[in-house]
VOTORKE-909961 format. One line per field, with one value per residue: residue in one letter; residue number from 1; x, y negated, z negated of N, C-alpha, C in turn. Coordinates in nm, 4 decimals, decimal comma, padded with zeros to 6 digits. Layout:
N
r c(a|...) .
k c(NUM|...) .
nu c(X|...) .
nv c(Y|...) .
nw c(Z|...) .
cau c(X|...) .
cav c(Y|...) .
caw c(Z|...) .
cu c(X|...) .
cv c(Y|...) .
cw c(Z|...) .
# end
This chain:
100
r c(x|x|x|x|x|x|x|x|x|x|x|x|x|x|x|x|x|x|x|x|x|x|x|x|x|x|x|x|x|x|x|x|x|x|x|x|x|x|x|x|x|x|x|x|x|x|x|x|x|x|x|x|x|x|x|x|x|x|x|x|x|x|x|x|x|x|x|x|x|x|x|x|x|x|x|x|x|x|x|x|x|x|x|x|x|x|x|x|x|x|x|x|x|x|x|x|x|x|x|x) .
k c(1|2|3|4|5|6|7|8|9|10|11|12|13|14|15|16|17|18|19|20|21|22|23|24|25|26|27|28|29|30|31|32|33|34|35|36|37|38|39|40|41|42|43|44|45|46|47|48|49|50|51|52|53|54|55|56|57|58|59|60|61|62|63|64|65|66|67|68|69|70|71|72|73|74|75|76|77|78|79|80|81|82|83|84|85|86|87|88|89|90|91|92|93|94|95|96|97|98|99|100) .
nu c(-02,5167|-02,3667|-02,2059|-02,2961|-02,1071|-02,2814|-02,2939|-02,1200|-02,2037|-02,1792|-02,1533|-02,3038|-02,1239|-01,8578|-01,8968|-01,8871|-01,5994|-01,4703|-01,5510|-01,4925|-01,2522|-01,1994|-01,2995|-01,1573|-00,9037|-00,5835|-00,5638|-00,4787|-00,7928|-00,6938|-00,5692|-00,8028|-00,9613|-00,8298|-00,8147|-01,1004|-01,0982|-01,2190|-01,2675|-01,0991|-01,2714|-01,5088|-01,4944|-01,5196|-01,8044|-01,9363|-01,9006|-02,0065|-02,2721|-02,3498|-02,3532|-02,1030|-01,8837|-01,6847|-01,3526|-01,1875|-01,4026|-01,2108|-01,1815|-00,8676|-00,5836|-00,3976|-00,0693|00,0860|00,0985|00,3367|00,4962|00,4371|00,5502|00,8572|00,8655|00,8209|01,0202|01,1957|01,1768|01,2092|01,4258|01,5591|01,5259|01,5681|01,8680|01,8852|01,8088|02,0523|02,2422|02,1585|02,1849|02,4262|02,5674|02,4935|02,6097|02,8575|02,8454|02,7840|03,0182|03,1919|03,1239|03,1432|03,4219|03,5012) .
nv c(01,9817|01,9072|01,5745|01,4943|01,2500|01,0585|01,0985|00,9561|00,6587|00,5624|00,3275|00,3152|00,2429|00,2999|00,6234|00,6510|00,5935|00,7676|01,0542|01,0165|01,0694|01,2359|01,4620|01,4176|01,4325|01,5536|01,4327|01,4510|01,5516|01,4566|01,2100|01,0644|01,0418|00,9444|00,6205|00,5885|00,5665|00,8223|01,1563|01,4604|01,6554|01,5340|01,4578|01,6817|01,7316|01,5479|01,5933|01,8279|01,7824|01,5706|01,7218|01,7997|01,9633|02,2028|02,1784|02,4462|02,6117|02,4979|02,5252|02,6992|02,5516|02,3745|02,3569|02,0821|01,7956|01,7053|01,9488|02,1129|02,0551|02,0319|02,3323|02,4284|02,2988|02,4104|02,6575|02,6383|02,5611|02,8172|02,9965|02,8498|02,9037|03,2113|03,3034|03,1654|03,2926|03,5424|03,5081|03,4701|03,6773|03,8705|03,7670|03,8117|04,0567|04,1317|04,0223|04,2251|04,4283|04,3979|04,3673|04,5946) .
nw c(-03,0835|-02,7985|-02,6648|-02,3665|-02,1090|-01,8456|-01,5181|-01,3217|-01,1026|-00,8170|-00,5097|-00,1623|00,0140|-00,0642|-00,1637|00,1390|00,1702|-00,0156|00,1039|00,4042|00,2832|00,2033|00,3241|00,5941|00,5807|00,3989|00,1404|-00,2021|-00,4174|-00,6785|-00,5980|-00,5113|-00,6603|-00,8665|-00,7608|-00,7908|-01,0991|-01,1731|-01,2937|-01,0681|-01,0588|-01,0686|-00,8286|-00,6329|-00,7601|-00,6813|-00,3695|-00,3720|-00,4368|-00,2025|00,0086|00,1621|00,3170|00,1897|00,0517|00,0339|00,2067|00,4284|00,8523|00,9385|00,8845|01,2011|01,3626|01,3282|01,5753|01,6304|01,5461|01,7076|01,9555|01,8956|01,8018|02,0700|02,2639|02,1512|02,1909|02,4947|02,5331|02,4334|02,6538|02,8556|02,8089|02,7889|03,0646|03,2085|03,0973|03,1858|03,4558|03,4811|03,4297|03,6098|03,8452|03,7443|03,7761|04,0399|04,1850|04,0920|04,2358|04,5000|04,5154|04,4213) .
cau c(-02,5288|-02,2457|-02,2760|-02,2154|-02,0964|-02,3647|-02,2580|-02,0551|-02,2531|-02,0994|-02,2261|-02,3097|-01,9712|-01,7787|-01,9248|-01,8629|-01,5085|-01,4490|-01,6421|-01,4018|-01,1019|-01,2744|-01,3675|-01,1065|-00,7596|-00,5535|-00,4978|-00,5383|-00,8659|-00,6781|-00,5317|-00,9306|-01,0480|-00,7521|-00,8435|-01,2082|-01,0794|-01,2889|-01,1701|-01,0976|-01,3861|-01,5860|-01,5397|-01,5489|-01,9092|-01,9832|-01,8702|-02,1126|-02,4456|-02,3445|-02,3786|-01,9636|-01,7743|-01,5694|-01,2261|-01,1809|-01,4432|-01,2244|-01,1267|-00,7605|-00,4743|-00,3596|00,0236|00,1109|00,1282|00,5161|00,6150|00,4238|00,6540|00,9364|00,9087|00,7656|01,1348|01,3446|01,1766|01,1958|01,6291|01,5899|01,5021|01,7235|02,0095|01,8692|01,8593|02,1463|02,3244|02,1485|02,2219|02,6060|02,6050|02,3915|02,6960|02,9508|02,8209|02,8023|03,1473|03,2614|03,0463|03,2317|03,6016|03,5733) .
cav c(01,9599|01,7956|01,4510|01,4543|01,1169|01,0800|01,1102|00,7649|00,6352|00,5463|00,2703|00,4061|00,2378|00,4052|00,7531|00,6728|00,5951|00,8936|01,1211|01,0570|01,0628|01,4151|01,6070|01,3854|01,4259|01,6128|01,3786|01,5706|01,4712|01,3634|01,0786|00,9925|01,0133|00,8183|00,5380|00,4992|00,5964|00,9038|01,2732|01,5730|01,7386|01,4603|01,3998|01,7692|01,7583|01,5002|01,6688|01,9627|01,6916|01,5127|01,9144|01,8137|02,1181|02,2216|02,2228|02,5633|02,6006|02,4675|02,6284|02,7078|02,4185|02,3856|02,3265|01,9828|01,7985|01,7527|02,0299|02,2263|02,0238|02,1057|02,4521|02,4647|02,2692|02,5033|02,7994|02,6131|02,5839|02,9261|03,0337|02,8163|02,9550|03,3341|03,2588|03,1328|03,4193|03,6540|03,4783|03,4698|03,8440|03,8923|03,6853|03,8723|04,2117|04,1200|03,9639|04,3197|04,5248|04,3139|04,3910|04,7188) .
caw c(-02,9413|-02,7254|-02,5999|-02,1984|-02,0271|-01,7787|-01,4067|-01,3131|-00,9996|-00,6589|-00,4262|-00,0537|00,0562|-00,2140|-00,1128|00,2658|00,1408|-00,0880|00,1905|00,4572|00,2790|00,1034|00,4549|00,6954|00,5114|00,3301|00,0947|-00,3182|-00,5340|-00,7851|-00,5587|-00,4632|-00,7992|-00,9573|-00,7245|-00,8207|-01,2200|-01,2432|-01,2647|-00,9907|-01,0625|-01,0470|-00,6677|-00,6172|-00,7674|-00,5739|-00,2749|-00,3912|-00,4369|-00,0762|00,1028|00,2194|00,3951|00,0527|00,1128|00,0246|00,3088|00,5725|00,9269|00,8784|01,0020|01,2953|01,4183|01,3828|01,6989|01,6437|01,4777|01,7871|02,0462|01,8799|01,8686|02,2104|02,2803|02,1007|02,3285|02,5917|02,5402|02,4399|02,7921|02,9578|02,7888|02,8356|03,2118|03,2290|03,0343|03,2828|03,6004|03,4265|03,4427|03,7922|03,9333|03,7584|03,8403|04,2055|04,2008|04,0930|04,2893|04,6022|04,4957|04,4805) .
cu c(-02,4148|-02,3012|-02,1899|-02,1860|-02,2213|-02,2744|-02,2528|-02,1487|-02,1529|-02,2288|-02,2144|-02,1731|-01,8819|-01,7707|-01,8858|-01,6758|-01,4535|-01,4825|-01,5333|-01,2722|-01,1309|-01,2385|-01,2197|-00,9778|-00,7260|-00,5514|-00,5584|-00,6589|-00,8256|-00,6395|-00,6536|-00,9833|-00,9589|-00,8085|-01,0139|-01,1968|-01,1795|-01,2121|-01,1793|-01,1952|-01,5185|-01,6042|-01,5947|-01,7290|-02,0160|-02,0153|-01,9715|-02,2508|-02,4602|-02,3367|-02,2028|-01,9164|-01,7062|-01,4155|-01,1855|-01,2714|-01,3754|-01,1465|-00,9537|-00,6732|-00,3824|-00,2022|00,0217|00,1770|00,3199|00,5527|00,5759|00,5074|00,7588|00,9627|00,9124|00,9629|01,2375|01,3155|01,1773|01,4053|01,6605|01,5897|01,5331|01,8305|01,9955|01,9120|01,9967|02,2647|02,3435|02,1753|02,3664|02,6620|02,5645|02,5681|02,8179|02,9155|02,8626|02,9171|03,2113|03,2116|03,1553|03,3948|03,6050|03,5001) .
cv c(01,8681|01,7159|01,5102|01,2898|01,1460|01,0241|00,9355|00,7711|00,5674|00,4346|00,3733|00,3540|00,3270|00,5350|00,7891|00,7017|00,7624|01,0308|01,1276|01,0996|01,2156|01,5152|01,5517|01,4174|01,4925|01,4997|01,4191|01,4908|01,4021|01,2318|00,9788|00,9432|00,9208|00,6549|00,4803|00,5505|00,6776|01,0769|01,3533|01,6222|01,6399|01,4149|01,5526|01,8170|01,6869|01,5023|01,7640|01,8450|01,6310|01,6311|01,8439|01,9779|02,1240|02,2257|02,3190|02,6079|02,6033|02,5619|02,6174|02,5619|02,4885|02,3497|02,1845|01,9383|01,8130|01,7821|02,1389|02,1781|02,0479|02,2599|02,4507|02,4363|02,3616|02,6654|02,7923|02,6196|02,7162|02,9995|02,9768|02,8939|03,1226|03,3377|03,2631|03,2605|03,5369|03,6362|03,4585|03,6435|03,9362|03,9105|03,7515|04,0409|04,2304|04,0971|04,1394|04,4653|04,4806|04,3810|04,5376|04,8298) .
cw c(-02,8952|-02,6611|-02,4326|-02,1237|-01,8954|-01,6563|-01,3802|-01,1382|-00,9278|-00,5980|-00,3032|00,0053|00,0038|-00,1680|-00,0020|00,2588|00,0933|00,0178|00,2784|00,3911|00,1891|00,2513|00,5551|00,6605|00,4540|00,2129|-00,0623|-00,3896|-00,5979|-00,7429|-00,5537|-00,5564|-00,8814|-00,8740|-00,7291|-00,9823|-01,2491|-01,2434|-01,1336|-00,9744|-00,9999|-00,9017|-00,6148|-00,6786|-00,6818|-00,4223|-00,2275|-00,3147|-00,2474|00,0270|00,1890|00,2321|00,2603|00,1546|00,1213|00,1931|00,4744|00,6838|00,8859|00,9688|01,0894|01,2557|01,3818|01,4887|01,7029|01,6125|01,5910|01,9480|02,0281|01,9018|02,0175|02,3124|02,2716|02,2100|02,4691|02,6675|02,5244|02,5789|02,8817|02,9608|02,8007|02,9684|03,2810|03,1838|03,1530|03,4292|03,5629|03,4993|03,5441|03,8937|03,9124|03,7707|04,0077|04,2175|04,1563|04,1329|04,4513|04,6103|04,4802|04,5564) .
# end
């Protein structure tokens, strides 16, 4: 028969700790679990016992806010400079609609 280590206990701080930084963050198990010295799995079971959203579970990610201002920026210069292209070529159409 194999010996099992019996499940390392957590205070309710600990859990609240581990809990947000589980469901609120990206931030990887192994970082959570190195910081209370137990393994990956071990928060991930914990995760299970405390009914937590799995990560696998979650809705998909969003945009970050400033990588969705940027773009929004870059299509925003893009359609200046369209504009501008097409009111280039408005102006020279007309200019040679005029002359002859």
């Amino acid at each position: 028969m194999q010996f099992r280590r019996p499940h390392r206990g957590f205070t309710r701080e600990a859990i609240a700790n581990i809990g947000h930084r589980y469901q609120n963050t990206d931030e990887p198990q192994s970082s959570i679990a190195a910081d209370y010295g137990v393994h990956r799995k071990t928060i991930e079971t914990l995760a299970k016992a405390e009914g937590w959203v799995m990560r696998k579970d979650r809705a998909p990610r969003d945009l970050p806010p400033d990588l969705r201002l940027d773009i929004e920026a870059e299509q925003a210069v893009h359609a200046v400079a369209e504009t501008s292209v097409a009111a280039k070529q408005a102006d020279e159409h007309e200019a040679s609609q005029a002359e002859g």
